[in-house]
DOROFI-907338 format. One line per 3 residues: number of its first residue (from 1); for each residue x, y, z of N, C-alpha, C. Coordinates in nm, 3 decimals. Layout:
# DOROFI-907338
NUM = X/Y/Z/X/Y/Z/X/Y/Z | ...
//
This chain:
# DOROFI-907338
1 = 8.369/9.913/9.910/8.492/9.956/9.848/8.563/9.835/9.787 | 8.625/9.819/9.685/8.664/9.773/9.589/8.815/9.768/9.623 | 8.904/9.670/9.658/9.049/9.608/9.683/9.075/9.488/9.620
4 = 9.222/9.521/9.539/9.305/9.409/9.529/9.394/9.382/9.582 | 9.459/9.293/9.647/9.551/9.267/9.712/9.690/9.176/9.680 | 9.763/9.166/9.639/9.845/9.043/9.582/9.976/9.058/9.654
7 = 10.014/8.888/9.677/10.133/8.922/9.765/10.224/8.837/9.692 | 10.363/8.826/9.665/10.442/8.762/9.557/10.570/8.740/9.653 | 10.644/8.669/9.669/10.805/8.660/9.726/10.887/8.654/9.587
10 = 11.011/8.752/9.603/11.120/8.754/9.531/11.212/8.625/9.525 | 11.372/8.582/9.481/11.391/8.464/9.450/11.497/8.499/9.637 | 11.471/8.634/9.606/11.554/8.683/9.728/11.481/8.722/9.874
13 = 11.428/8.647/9.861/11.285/8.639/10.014/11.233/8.749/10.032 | 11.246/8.900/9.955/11.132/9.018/9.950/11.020/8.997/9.957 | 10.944/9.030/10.044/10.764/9.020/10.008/10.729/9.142/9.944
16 = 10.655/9.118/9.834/10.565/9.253/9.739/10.500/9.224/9.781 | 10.408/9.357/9.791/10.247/9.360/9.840/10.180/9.429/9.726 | 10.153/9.405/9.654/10.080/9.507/9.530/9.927/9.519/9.567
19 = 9.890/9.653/9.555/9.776/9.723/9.605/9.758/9.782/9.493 | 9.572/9.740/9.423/9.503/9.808/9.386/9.369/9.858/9.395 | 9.345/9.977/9.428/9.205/10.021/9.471/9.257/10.137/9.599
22 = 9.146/10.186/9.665/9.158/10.265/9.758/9.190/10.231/9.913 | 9.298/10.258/9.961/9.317/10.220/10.075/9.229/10.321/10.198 | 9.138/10.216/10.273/9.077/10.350/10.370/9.035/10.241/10.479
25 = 8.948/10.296/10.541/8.890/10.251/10.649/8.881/10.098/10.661 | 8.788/10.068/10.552/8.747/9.984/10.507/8.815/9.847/10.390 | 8.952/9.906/10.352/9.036/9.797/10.334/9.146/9.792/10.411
28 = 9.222/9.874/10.450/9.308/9.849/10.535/9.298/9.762/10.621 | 9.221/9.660/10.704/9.287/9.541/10.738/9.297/9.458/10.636 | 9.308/9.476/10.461/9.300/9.378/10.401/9.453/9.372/10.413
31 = 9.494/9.468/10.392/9.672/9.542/10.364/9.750/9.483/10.492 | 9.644/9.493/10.639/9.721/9.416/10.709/9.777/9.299/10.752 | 9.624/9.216/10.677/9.633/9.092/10.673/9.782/9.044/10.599
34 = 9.799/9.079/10.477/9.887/9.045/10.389/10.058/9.081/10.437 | 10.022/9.216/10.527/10.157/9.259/10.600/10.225/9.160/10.720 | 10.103/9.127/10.785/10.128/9.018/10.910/10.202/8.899/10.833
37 = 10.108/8.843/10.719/10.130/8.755/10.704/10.259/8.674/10.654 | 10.350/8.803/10.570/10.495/8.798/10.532/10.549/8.832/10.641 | 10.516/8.908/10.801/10.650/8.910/10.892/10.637/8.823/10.963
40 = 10.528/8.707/10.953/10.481/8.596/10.998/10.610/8.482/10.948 | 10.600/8.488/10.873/10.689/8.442/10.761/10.868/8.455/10.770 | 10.871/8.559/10.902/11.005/8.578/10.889/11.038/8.671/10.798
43 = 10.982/8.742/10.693/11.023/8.831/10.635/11.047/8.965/10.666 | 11.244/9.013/10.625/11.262/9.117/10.657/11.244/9.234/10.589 | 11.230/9.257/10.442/11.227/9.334/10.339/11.109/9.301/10.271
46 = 10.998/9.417/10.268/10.885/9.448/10.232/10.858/9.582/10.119 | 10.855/9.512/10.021/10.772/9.651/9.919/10.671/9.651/9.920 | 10.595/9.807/9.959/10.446/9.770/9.903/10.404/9.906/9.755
49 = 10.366/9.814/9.690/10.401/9.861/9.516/10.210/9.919/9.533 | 10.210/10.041/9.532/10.063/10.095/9.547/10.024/10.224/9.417 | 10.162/10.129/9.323/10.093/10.264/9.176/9.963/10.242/9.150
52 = 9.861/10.129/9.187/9.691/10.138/9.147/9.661/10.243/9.265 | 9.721/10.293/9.359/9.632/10.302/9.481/9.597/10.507/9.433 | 9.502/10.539/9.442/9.459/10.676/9.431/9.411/10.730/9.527
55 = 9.382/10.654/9.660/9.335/10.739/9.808/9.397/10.675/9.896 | 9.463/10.748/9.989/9.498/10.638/10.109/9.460/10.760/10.233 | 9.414/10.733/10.363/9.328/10.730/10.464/9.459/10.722/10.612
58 = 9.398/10.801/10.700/9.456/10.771/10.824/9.487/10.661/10.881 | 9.377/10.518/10.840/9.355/10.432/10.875/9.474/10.337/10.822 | 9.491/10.339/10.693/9.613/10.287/10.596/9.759/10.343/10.620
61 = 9.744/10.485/10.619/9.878/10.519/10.702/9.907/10.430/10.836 | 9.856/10.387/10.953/9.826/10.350/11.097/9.930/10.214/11.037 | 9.817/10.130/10.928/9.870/10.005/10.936/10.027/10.009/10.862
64 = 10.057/10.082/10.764/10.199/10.078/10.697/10.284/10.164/10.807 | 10.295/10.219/10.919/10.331/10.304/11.000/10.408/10.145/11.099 | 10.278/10.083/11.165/10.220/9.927/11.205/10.333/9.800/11.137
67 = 10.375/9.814/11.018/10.447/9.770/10.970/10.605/9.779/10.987 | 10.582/9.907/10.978/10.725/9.951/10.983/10.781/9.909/11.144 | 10.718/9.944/11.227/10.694/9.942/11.359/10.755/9.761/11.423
70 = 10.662/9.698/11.363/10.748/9.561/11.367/10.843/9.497/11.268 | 10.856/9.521/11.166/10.984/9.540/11.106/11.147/9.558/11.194 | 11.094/9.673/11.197/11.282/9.743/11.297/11.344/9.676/11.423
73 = 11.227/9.617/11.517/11.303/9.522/11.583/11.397/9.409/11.529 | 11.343/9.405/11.402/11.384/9.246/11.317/11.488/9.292/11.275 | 11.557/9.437/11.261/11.703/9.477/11.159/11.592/9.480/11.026
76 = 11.514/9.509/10.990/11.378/9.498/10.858/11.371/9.651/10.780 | 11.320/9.631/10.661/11.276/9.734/10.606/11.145/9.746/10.563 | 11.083/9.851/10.504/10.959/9.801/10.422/10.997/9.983/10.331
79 = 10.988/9.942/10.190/10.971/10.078/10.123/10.818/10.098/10.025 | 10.784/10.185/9.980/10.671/10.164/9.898/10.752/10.205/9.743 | 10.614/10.180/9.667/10.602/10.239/9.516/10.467/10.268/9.520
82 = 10.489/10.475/9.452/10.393/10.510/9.492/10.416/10.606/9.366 | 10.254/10.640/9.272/10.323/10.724/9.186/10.203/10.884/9.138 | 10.063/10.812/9.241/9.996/10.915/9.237/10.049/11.041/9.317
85 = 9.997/11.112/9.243/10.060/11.275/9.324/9.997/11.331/9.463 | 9.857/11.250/9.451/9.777/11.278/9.566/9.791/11.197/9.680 | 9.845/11.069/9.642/9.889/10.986/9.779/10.015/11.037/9.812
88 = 10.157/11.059/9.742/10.234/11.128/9.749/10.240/11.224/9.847 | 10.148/11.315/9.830/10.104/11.454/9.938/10.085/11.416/10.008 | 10.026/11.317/10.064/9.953/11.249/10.213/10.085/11.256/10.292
91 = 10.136/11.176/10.215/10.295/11.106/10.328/10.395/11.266/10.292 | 10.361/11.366/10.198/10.506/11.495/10.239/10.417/11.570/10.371 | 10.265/11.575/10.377/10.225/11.676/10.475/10.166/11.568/10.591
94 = 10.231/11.501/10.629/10.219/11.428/10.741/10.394/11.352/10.785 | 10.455/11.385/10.699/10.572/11.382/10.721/10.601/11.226/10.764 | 10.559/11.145/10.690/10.580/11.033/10.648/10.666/10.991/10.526
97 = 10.693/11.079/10.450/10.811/11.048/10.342/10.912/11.064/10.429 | 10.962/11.121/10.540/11.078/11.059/10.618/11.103/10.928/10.711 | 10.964/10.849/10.736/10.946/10.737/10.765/11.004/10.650/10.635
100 = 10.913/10.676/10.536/10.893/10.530/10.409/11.028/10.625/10.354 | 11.062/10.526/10.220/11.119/10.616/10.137/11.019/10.552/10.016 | 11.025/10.604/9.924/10.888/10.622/9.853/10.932/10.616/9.709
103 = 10.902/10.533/9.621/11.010/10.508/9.489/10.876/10.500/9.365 | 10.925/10.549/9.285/10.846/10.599/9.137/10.843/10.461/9.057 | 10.945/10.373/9.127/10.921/10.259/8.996/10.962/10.142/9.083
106 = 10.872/9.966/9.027/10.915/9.891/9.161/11.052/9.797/9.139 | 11.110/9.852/9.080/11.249/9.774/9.025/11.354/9.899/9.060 | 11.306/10.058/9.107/11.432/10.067/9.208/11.372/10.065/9.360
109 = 11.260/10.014/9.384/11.210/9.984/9.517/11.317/9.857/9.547 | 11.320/9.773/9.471/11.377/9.589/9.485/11.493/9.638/9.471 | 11.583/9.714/9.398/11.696/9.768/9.433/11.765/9.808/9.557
112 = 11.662/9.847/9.620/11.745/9.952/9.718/11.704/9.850/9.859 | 11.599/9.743/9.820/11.609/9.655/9.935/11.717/9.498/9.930 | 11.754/9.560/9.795/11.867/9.422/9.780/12.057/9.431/9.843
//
């Protein structure tokens, strides 16, 4: 399986995580690697910008779930950008869009964590 991964800091200490390719079994520790590695970092505010992403997996839910999870002790957030319709569905029928909040574009994702 085929992953890109890119991680960027804002001027305002946000970590982006931009994801392209399929999140599943088999990349998801790439996603985690990159997640650890900004709350490693001290970072409290996390976007992960996944408009390339077209499958995401139980396994990928676990780790952005995983995220969130150590985040909230910190006072932290993490939101996504997400714009396929089919990953979309994942998180309304697993009832994970009340976990994330889930943003169509990544400039009101960086908004709403500023």
């Amino acid at each position: 399986m085929e992953i890109n991964i890119e991680s960027e800091r804002t001027d305002d200490g946000i970590a982006i995580i931009t994801v392209d390719g399929e999140l599943d079994l088999y990349t998801a520790p790439h996603l985690k690697e990159n997640l650890l590695a900004a709350l490693e970092d001290d970072v409290t505010k996390i976007a992960v910008d996944m408009t390339g992403v077209h499958f995401i997996d139980s396994s990928a839910l676990g780790v952005l779930i995983g995220g969130v999870k150590r985040l909230k002790p910190k006072g932290g957030r993490m939101v996504l950008v997400s714009t396929d319709e089919n990953v979309n569905w994942i998180f309304q029928i697993t009832g994970l869009n009340a976990v994330f909040d889930i943003y169509s574009s990544r400039e009101d994702a960086l908004k709403s964590l500023a």
